[in-house]
C-alpha positions as CSV (number, residue, x, y, z in Angstrom):
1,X,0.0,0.0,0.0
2,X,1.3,3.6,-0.9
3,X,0.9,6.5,0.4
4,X,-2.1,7.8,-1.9
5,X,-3.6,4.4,-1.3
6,X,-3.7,4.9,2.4
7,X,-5.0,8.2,2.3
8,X,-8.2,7.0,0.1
9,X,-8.4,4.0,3.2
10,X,-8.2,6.8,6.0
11,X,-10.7,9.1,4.2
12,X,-13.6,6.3,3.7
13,X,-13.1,4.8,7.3
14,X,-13.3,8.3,8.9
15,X,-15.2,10.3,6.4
16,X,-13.2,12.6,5.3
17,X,-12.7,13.8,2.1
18,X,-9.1,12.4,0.3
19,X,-7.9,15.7,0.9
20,X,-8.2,16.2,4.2
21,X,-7.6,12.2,5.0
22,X,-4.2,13.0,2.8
23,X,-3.6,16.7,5.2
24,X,-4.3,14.5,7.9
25,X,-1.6,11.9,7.2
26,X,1.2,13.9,5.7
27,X,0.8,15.8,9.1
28,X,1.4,12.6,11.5
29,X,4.0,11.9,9.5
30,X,5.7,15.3,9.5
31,X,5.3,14.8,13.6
32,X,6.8,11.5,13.6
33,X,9.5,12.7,11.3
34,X,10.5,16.0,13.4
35,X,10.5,14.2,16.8
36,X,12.6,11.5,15.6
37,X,14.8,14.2,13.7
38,X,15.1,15.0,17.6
39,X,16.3,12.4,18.9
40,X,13.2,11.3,20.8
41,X,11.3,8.3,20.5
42,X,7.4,7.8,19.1
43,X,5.6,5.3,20.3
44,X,2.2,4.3,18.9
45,X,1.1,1.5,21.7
46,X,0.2,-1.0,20.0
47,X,1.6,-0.5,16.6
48,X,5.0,0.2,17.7
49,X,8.0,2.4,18.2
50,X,10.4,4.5,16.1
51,X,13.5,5.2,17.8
52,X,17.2,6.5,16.8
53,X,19.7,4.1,16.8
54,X,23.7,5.1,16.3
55,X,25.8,2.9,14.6
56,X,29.4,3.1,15.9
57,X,32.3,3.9,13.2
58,X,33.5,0.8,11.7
59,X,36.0,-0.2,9.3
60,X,35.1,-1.4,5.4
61,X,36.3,-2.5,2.4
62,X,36.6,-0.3,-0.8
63,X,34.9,-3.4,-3.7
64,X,36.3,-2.0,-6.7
65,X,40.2,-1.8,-5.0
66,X,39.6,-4.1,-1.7
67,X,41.4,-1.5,0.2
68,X,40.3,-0.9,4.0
69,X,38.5,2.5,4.7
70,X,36.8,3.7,7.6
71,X,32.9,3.9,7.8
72,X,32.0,7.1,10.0
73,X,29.9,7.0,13.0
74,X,26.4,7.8,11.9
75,X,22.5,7.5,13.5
76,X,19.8,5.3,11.9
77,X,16.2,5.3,12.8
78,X,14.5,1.7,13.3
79,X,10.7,0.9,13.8
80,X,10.0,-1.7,16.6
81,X,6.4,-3.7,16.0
82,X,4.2,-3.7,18.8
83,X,2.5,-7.0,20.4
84,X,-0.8,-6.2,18.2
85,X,1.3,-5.5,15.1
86,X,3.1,-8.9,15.7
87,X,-0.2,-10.9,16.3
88,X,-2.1,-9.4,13.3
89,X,0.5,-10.6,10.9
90,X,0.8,-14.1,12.3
């Protein structure tokens, strides 16, 4: 399901129009995006959580040459399914 897709879903379960269902979306996930930007979590109980993760610096390999280089230090966000998320797809 895409985005456009989900906004037609949200608009006939809450009747709305597909223009204020896609308002409404593209604001919760404006939210979501600028508190994670934040470094804070969002949890959704339930459904689940997006938190930042940081991934330490790390040493690589170049593929074309095979030379060693070093991978910097760099944050990652990751989406944790919550216990009716899990059960739903089972």
């Amino acid at each position: 399901m895409r985005k456009p897709e989900l906004a037609a879903a949200i608009a006939e379960r809450a009747d709305l129009s597909k223009d204020k269902a896609s308002q409404v979306l593209n604001v919760i996930l404006d939210e979501i995006t600028g508190t994670v930007s934040k470094g804070q979590d969002v949890s959704l109980i339930g459904f689940g959580a997006f938190t930042v993760r940081e991934r330490a610096a790390r040493t690589g390999k170049n593929p074309q040459t095979g030379k060693p280089l070093t991978i910097p230090a760099s944050k990652t966000v990751a989406f944790k399914p919550g216990k009716a998320l899990k059960d739903a797809v089972k």
